[in-house]
C-alpha positions as CSV (number, residue, x, y, z in Angstrom):
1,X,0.0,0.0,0.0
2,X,3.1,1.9,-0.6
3,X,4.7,4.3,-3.2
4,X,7.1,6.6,-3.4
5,X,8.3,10.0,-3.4
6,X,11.4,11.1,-5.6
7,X,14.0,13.0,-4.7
8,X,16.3,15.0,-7.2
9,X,19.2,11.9,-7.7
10,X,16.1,9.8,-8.8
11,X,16.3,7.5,-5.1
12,X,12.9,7.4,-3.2
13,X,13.1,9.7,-0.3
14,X,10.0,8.2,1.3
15,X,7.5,5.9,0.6
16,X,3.8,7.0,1.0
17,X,0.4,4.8,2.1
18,X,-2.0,5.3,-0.8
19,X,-5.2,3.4,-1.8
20,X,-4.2,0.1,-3.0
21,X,-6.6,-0.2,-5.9
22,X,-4.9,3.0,-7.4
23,X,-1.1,1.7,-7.1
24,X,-1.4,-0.9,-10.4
25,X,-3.6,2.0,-12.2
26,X,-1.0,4.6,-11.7
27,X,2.1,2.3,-12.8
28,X,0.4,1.5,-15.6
29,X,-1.6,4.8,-16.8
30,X,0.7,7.2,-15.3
31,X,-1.7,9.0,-13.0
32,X,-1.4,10.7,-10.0
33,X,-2.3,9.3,-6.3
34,X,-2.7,10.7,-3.1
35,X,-1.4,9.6,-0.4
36,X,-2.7,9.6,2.8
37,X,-0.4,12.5,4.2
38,X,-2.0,14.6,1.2
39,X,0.7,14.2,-1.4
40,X,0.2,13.4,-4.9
41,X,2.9,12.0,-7.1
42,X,2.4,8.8,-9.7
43,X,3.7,5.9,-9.0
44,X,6.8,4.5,-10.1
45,X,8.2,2.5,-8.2
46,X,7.7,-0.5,-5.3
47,X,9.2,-0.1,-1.9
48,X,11.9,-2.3,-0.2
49,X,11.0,-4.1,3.2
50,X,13.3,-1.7,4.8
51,X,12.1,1.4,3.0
52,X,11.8,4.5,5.0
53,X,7.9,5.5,5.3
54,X,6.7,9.2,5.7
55,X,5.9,9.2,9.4
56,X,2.3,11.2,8.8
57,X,0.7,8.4,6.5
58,X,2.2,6.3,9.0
59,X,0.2,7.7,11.8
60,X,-2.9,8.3,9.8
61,X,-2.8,4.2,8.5
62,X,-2.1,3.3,12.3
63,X,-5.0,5.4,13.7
64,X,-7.9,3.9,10.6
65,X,-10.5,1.3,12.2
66,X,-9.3,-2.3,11.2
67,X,-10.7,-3.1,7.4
68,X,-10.8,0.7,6.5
């Protein structure tokens, strides 16, 4: 349920939460998501286990009822 968000070196600089039915949409079509934080990027890329996470969408995700 993640994406990213480039930097200017072309490496992720965080990976957002974003509606998982968009992700495969965006890769493919090239449009935009938003991520829960409020960004809005397309995505193009998947993260790593280890990737680093933008700490909003993290605490947004966390604070969602289970199955939302």
């Amino acid at each position: 349920m993640r994406t990213d968000d480039r930097t200017g070196d072309d490496a992720p600089d965080l990976f957002h939460y974003v509606l998982k039915d968009k992700i495969a949409e965006s890769a493919v079509m090239g449009t935009h998501v938003v991520a829960l934080c409020g960004e809005v990027f397309p995505v193009t890329k998947s993260p790593d286990p280890n990737s680093p996470v933008c700490q909003k969408c993290k605490e947004i995700y966390d604070s969602l009822p289970p199955g939302n």
